[in-house]
C-alpha positions as CSV (number, residue, x, y, z in Angstrom):
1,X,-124.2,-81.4,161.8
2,X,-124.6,-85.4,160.7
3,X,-122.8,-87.6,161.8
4,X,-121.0,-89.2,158.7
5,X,-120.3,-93.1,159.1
6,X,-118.4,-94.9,155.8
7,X,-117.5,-98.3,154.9
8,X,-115.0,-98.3,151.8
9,X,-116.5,-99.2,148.4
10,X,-115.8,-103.0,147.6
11,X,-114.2,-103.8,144.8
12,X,-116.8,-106.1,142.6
13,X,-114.2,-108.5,141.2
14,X,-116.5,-111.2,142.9
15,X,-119.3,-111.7,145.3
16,X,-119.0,-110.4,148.7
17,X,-117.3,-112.6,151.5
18,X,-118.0,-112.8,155.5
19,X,-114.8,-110.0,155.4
20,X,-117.0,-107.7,153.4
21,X,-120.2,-108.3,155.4
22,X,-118.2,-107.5,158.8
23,X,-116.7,-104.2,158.0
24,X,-120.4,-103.6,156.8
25,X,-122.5,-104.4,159.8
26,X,-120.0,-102.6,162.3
27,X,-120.9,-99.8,160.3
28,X,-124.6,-100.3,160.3
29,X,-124.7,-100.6,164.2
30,X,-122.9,-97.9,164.7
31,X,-125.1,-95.8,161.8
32,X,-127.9,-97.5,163.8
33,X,-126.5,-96.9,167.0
34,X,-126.1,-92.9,166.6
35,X,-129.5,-92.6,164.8
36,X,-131.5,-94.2,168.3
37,X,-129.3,-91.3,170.0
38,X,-131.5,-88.8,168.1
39,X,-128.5,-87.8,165.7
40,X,-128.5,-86.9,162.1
41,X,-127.3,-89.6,160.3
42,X,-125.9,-90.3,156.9
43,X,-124.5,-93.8,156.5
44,X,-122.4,-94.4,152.8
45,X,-121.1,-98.0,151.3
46,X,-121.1,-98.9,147.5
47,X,-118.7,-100.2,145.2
48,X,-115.3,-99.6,143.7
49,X,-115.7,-100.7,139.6
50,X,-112.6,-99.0,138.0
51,X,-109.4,-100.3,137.6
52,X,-107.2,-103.1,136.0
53,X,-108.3,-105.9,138.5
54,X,-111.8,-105.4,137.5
55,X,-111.2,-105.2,133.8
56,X,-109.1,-108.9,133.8
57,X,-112.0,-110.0,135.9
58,X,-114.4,-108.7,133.6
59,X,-112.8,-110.0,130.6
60,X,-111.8,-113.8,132.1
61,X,-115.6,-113.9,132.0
62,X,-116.0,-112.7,128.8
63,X,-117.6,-109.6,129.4
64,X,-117.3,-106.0,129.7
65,X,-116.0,-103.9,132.9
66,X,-119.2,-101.8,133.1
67,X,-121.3,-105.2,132.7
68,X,-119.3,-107.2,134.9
69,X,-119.9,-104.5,137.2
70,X,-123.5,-104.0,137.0
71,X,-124.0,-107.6,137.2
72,X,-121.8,-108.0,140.6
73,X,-123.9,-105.1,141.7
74,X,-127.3,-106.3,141.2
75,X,-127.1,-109.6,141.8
76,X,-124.4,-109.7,144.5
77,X,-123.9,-106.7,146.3
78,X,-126.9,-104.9,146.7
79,X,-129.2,-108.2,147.6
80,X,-126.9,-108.6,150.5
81,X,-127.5,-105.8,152.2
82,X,-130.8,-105.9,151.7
83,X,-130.7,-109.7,153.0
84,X,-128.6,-109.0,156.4
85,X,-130.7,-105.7,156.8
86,X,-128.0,-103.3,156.3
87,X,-130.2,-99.1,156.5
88,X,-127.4,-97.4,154.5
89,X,-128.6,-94.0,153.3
90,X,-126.8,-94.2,150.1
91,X,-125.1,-96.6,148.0
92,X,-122.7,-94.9,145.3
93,X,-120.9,-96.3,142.5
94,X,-117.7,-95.0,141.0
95,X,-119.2,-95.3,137.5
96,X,-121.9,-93.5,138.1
97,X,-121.5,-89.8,136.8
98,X,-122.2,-88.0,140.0
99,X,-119.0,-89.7,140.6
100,X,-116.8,-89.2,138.2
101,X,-117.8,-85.5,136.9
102,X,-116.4,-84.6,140.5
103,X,-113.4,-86.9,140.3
104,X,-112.0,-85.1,137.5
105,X,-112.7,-82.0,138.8
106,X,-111.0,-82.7,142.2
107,X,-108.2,-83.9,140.5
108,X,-108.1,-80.4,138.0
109,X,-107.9,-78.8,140.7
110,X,-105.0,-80.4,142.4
111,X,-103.6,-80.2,139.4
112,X,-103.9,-76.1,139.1
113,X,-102.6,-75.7,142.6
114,X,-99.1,-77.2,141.3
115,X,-99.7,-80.6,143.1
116,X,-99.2,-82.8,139.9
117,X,-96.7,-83.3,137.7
118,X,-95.6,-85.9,134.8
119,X,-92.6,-88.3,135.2
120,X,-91.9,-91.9,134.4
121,X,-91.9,-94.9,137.1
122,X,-91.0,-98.3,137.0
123,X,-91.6,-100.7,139.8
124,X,-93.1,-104.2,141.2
125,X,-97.2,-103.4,140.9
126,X,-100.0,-105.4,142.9
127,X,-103.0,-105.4,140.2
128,X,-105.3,-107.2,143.2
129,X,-103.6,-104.5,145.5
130,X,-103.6,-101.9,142.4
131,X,-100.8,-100.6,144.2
132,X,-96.9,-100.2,143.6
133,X,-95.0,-101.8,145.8
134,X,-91.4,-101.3,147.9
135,X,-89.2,-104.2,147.8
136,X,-89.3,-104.7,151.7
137,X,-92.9,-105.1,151.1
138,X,-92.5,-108.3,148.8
139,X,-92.6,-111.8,149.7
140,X,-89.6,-114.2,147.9
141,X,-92.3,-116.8,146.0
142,X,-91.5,-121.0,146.5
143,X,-93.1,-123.5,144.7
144,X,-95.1,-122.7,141.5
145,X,-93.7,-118.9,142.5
146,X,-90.2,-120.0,142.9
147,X,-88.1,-116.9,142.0
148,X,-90.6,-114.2,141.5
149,X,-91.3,-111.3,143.9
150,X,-94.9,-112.0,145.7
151,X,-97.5,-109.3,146.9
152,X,-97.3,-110.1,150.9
153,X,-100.8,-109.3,151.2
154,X,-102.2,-111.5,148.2
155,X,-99.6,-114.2,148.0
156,X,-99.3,-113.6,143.9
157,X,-97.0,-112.4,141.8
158,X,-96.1,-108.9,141.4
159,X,-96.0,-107.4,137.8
160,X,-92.8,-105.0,136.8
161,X,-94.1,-102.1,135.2
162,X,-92.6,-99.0,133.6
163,X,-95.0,-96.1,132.6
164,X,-94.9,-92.2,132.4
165,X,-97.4,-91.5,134.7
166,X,-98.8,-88.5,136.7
167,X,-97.6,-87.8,140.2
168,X,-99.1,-85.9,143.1
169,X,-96.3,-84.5,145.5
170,X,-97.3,-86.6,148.2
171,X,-93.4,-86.3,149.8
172,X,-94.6,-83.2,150.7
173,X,-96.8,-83.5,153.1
174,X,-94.9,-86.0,155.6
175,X,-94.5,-83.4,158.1
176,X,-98.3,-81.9,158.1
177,X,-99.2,-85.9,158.1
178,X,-97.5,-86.5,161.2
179,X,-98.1,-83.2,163.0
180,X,-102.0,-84.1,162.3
181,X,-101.7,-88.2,164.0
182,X,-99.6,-86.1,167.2
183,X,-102.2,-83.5,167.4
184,X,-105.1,-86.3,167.1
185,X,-104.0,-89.2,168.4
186,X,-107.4,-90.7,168.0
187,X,-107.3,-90.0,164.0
188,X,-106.4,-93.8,163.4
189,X,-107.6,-96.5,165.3
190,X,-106.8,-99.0,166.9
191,X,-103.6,-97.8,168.4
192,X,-101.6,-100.6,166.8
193,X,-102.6,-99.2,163.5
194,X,-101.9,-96.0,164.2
195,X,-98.0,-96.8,165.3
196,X,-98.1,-98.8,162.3
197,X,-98.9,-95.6,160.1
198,X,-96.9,-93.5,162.1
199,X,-94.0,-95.1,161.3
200,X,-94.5,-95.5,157.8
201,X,-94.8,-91.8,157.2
202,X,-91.7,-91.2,159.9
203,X,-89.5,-93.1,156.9
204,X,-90.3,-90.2,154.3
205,X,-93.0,-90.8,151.5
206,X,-92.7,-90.9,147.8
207,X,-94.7,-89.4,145.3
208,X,-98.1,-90.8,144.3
209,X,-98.5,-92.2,140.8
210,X,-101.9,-91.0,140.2
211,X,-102.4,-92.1,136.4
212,X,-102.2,-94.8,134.7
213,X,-101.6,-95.0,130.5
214,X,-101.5,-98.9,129.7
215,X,-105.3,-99.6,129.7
216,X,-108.7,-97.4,130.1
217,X,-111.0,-98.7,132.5
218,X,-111.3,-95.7,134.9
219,X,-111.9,-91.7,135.1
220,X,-109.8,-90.3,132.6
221,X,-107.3,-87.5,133.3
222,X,-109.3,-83.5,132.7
223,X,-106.3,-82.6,130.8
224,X,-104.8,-85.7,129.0
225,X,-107.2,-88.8,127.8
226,X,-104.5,-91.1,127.2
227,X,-104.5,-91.6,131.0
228,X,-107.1,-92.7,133.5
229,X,-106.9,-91.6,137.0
230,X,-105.6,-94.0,139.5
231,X,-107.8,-95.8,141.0
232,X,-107.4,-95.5,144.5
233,X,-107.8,-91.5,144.0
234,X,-111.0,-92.4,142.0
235,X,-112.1,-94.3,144.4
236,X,-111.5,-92.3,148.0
237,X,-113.0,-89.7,146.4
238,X,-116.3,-91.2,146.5
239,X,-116.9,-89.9,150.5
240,X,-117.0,-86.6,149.0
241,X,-118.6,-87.2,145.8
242,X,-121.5,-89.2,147.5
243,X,-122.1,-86.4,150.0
244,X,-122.5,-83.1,147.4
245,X,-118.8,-81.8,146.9
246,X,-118.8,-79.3,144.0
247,X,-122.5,-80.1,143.5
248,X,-124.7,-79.6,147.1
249,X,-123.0,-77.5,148.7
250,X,-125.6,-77.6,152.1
251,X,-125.3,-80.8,152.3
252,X,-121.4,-81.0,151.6
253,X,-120.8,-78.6,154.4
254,X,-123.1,-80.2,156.8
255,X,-121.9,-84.0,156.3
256,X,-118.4,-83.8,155.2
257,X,-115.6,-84.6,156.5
258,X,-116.7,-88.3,157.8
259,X,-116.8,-88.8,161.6
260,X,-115.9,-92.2,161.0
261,X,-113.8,-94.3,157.7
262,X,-114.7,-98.1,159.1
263,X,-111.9,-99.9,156.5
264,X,-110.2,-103.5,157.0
265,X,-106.2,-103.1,158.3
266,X,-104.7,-104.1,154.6
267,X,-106.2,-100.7,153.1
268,X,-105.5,-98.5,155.9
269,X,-102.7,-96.7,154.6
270,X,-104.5,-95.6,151.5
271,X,-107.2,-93.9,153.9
272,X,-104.7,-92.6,156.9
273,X,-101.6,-91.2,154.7
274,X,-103.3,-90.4,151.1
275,X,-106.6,-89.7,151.6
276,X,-105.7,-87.0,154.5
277,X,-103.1,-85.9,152.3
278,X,-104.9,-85.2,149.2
279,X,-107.6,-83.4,151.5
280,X,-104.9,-81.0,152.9
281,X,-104.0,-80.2,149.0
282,X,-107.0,-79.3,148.0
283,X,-108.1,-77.2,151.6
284,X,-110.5,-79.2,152.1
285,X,-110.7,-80.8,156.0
286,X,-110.2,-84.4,157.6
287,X,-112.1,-87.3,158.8
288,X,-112.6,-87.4,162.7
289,X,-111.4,-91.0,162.5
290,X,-110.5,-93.9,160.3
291,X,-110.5,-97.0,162.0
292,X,-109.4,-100.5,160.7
293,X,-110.9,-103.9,161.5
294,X,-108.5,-106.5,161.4
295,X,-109.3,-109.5,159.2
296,X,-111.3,-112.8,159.7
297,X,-109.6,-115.9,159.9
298,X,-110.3,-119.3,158.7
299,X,-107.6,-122.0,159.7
300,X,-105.3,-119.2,160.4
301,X,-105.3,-117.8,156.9
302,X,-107.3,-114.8,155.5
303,X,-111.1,-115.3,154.7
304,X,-110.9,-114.3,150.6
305,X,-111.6,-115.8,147.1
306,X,-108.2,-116.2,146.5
307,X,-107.3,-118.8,148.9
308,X,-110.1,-120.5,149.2
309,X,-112.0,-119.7,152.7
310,X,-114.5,-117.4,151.3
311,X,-117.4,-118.2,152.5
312,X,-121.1,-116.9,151.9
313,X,-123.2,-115.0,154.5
314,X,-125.8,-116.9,153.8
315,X,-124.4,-120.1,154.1
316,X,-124.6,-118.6,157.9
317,X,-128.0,-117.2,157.8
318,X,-129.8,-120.3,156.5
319,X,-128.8,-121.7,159.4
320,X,-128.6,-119.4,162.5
321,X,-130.9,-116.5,161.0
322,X,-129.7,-113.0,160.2
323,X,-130.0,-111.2,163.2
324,X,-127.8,-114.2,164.9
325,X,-125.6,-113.6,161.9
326,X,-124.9,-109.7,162.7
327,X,-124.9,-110.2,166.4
328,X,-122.1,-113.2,166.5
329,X,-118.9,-111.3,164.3
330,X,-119.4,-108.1,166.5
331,X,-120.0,-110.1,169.6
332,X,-117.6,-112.4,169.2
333,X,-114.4,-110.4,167.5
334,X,-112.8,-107.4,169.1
335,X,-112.9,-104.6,166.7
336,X,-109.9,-104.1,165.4
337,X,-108.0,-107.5,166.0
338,X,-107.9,-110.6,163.8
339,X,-110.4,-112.9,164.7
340,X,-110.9,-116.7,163.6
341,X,-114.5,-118.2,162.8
342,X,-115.5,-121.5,163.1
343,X,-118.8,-123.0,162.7
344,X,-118.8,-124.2,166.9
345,X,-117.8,-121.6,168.0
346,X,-120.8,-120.0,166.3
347,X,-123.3,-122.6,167.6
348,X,-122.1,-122.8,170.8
349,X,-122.6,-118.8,171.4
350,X,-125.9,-119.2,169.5
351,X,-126.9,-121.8,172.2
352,X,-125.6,-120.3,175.5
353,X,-126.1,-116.8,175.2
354,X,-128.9,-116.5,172.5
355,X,-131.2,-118.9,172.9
356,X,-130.4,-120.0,176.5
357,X,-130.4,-116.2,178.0
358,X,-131.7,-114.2,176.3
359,X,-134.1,-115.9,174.2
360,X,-135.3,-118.0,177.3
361,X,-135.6,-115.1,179.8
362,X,-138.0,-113.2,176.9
363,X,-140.4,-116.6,177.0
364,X,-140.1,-117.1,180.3
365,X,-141.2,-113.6,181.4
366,X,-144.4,-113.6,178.3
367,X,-145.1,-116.7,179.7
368,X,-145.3,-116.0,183.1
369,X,-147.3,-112.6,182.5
370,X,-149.8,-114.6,180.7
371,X,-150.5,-117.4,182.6
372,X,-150.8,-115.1,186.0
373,X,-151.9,-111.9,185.1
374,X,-154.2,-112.7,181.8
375,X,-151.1,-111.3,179.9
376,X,-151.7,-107.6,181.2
377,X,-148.3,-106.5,182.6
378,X,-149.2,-105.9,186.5
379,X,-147.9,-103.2,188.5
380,X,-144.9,-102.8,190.6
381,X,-145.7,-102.2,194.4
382,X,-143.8,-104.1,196.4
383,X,-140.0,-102.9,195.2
384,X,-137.2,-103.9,197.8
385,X,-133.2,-104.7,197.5
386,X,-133.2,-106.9,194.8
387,X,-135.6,-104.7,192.1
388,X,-133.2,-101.5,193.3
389,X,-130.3,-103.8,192.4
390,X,-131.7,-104.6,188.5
391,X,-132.4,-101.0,188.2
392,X,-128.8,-100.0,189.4
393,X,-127.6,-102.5,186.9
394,X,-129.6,-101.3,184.1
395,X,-128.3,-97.8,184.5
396,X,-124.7,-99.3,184.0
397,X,-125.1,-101.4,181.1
398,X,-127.0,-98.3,179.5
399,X,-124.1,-95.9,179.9
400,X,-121.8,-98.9,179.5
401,X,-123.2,-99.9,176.4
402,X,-123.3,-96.5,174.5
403,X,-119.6,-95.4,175.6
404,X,-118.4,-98.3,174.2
405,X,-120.4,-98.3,171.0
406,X,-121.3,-95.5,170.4
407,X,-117.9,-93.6,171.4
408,X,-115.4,-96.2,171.4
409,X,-116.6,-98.6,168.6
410,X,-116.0,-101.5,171.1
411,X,-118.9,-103.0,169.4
412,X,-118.3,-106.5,170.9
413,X,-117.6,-104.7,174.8
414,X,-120.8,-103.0,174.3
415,X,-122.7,-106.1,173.7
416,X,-121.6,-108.0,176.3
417,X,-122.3,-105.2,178.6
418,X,-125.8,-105.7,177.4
419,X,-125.7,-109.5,177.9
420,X,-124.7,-109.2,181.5
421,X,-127.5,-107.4,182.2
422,X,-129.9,-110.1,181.0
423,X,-127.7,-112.6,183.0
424,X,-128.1,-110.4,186.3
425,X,-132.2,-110.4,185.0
426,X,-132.3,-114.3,184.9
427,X,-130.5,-114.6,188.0
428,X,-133.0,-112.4,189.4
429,X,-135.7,-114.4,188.5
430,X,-133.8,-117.9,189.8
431,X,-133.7,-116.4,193.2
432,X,-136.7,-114.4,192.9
433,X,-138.6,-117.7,191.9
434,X,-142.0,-116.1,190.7
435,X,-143.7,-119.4,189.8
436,X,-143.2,-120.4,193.9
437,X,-144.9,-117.2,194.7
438,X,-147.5,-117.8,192.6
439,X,-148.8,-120.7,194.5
440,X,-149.2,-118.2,197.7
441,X,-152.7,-116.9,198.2
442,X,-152.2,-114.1,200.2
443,X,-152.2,-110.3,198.9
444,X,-148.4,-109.6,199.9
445,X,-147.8,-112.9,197.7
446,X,-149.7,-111.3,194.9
447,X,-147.9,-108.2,195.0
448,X,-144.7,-109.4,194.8
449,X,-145.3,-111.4,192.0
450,X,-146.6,-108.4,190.1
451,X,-143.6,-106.7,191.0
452,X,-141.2,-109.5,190.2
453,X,-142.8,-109.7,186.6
454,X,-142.7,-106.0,185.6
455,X,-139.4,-105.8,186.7
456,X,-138.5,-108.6,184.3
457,X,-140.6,-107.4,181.4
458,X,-139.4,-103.6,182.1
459,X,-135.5,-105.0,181.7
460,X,-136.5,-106.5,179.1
461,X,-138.2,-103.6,177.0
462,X,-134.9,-101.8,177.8
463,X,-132.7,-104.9,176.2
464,X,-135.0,-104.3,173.3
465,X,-133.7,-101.1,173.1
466,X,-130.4,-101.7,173.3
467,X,-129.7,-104.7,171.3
468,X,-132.5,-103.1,168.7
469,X,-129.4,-102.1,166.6
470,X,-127.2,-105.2,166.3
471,X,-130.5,-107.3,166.3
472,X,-133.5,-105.3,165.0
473,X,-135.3,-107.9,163.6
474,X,-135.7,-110.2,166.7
475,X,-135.4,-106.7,169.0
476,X,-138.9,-105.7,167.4
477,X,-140.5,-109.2,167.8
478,X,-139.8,-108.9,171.4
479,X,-141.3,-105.1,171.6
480,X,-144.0,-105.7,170.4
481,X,-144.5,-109.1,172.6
482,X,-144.1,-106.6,175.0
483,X,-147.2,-104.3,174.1
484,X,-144.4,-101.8,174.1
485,X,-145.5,-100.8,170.1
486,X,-148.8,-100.3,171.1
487,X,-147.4,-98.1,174.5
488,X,-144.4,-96.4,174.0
489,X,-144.4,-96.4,169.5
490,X,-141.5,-97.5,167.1
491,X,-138.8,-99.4,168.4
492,X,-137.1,-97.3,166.2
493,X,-138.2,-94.1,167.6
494,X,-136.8,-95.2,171.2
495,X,-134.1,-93.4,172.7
496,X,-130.7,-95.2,173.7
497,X,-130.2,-92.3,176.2
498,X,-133.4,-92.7,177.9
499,X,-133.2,-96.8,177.8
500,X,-132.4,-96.9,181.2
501,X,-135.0,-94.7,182.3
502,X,-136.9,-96.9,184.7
503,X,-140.7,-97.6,184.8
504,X,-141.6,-96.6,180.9
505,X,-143.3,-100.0,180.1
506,X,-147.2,-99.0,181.6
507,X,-148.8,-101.2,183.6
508,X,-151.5,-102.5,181.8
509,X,-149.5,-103.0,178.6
510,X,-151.1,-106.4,177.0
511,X,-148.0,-108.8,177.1
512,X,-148.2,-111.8,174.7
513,X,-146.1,-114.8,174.0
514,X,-145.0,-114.4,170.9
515,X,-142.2,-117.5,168.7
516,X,-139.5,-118.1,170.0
517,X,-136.7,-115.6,169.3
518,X,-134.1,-117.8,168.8
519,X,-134.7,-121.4,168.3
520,X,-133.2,-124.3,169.2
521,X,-130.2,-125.5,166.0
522,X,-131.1,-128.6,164.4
């Protein structure tokens, strides 16, 4: 089987923000992560272009929807990926008509089954949220807003509309919902976000209004044009659309359901109540887990457009380089919590633990291999406590590392796993002090030093390894410094598993100084 990792499909109102990149690049380790384990992988992301929040955008700018949308993708989306090296396997649209041929057909068939029926609503609406809205979910508006009803997510004003709309009977399926979180309490993560669900459902759901009548920017209804299909259904359909449902079936039933939904906390209902429960009416099954990040803070407020902290990733990247860029967010925000950015807290990580540590231990160890040994990597034959003790270390940051990543999506506990390793490596080589053993003559002398370096350079080819997924760029510079390429093949070929594995790095390699993997900020 593959294992199925998803971001959701951005909506392409604008350009893509620091939030949007985040959700992305947890997603891309942990693709990368699962692929270095040997694993059949198939990693999604694209775009979300239907819907009333893209046609007003598209048409404050004087174009239209499909337009807009082909322009956000081309010269927005897609280049950023590309730019912060994001290996998705696929990248659907929900204009595309692999897309929305299987839409309508999902959404016949719900119909068929006696899940849909027409009736008339009329309620406060989100159009950023593109969602109705219960009144203990509004904000009371001051200032400018002063006596309207305000979206608590988006800080606007909520719309009152009335339309006769179709509804799917999603009332019914509160008790198979919560029967499924208490049989898999894992199914929504992190635990605070599951209780948070939990009790949602616990209150009783209402219906679904799954159309819309009052414009036509989206999938229209198999059965009645004068509607388009909500857009959230449109869009949530698109992790079975992308992977072959109603069209391949081999590769539908070997990659769907997802293993993992990676989604920010404000859209986690739409993934943890209806998407599960539109699954269950159509017998199709669910997701292994859908787990929400929480959001990125600026000042203590939201990083979006709308209030003004949106900020570009490569406002970042021109300045600290990509692979610092993916390494800091998942390094230096717990996965599911709010975290805050700031510009020094940035440098100052860059500085200690990227260019100080790790960066320095990677030139120091070239170096030294170079200047004694004519930059052939010696062999170890003089092991004692202290090389038993790296080894003993490696072995737990290894298994430390790929629980927590790999299982637990504790992207930021498995890197630091990985960082204390190289801090236990440079305090080896403090109290090991090669370049003092150097200047002995004798043969015991010489030996050590050997010993001393491989162990350095062999820690090192397994922090290549390990970080080679959050860091691949600067990961591969260092392998091949290493004379590991030439050795041992493809970084990306290298096993996470066997990382640990001590002694794969041959003597002999040809060891070379390569630039500096993280240079100093100006």
């Amino acid at each position: 089987m593959t294992y199925y990792v998803t971001t959701p499909i951005y909506y392409v109102n604008d350009a893509p923000h620091l939030g949007h990149a985040y959700t992305t690049l947890a997603a891309d380790v942990l693709a990368r992560w699962h692929r270095r384990r040997g694993e059949d992988v198939w990693f999604l992301t694209g775009t979300d272009e239907h819907g009333q929040k893209i046609l007003r955008t598209a048409e404050a700018n004087g174009v239209g929807p499909k337009e807009w949308a082909d322009r956000l993708v081309h010269e927005s989306w897609q280049p950023l990926w590309e730019h912060l090296e994001i290996a998705n396997d696929d990248f659907i649209r929900t204009t595309q008509q692999r897309h929305t041929d299987r839409v309508r057909e999902f959404v016949q068939d719900l119909h068929d089954r006696g899940e849909i029926y027409k009736d008339s609503y009329e309620g406060p609406y989100c159009v950023d949220c593109e969602e109705f809205k219960l009144p203990g979910e509004l904000l009371d508006g001051e200032g400018e807003y002063a006596g309207q009803k305000l979206c608590a997510i988006h800080k606007k004003p909520v719309e009152l509309l009335k339309e006769e709309n179709y509804f799917f009977r999603l009332s019914a399926y509160t008790d198979r919902l919560l029967a499924h979180y208490e049989a898999h309490p894992g199914f929504i993560q992190p635990e605070s976000a599951r209780n948070e669900v939990v009790n949602f459902v616990r209150q009783g759901l209402q219906d679904l209004s799954i159309s819309r009548s009052t414009f036509d920017w989206g999938v229209k209804v198999p059965w009645d044009d004068a509607h388009v299909i909500y857009v959230w259904v449109d869009a949530l359909l698109n992790y079975a659309t992308a992977v072959g449902y109603n069209e391949n079936p081999e590769k539908f039933g070997s990659t769907f359901p997802a293993d993992v939904h990676l989604v920010g906390k404000d859209i986690l209902r739409f993934h943890a109540v209806i998407w599960p429960a539109m699954l269950m009416a159509n017998g199709l099954p669910l997701p292994g887990r859908i787990a929400a990040n929480g959001w990125l803070l600026v000042g203590g407020e939201k990083m979006s457009k709308s209030n003004l902290t949106g900020i570009k990733p490569q406002d970042l990247t021109a300045h600290f380089g990509v692979d610092a860029y993916r390494w800091y967010f998942l390094r230096a925000i717990a996965f599911g919590q709010d975290g805050s950015f700031s510009w020094e807290d940035f440098s100052a990580r860059y500085t200690s633990e990227l260019a100080n540590d790790y960066g320095n231990l990677a030139s120091r160890v070239t170096a030294m291999v170079g200047r004694y040994f004519d930059g052939e990597l010696p062999a170890a034959t003089a092991d004692g406590e202290a090389e038993r003790a790296v080894r003993e270390g490696l072995a737990v940051a290894v298994a430390e590392a790929d629980r927590r990543i790999g299982e637990e999506l504790d992207f930021q506990g498995g890197i630091l796993a990985v960082l204390d390793f190289v801090k236990q490596v440079n305090g080896y080589l403090t109290e090991q002090q090669p370049w003092k053993v150097a200047k002995d003559p004798s043969e015991e002398a010489a030996a050590r030093l050997a010993t001393i370096l491989y162990t350095a350079a062999e820690s090192l080819r397994a922090v290549a390894v390990l970080l080679g997924p959050v860091m691949p760029g600067t990961s591969g510079k260092l392998w091949e410094s290493l004379g590991a390429e030439a050795s041992l093949g493809a970084l990306a070929d290298q096993r996470i598993q066997e990382a640990g594995e001590w002694g794969r790095l041959p003597a002999g390699a040809t060891v070379t100084k390569g630039a500096v993997l993280f240079p100093r900020l100006p």
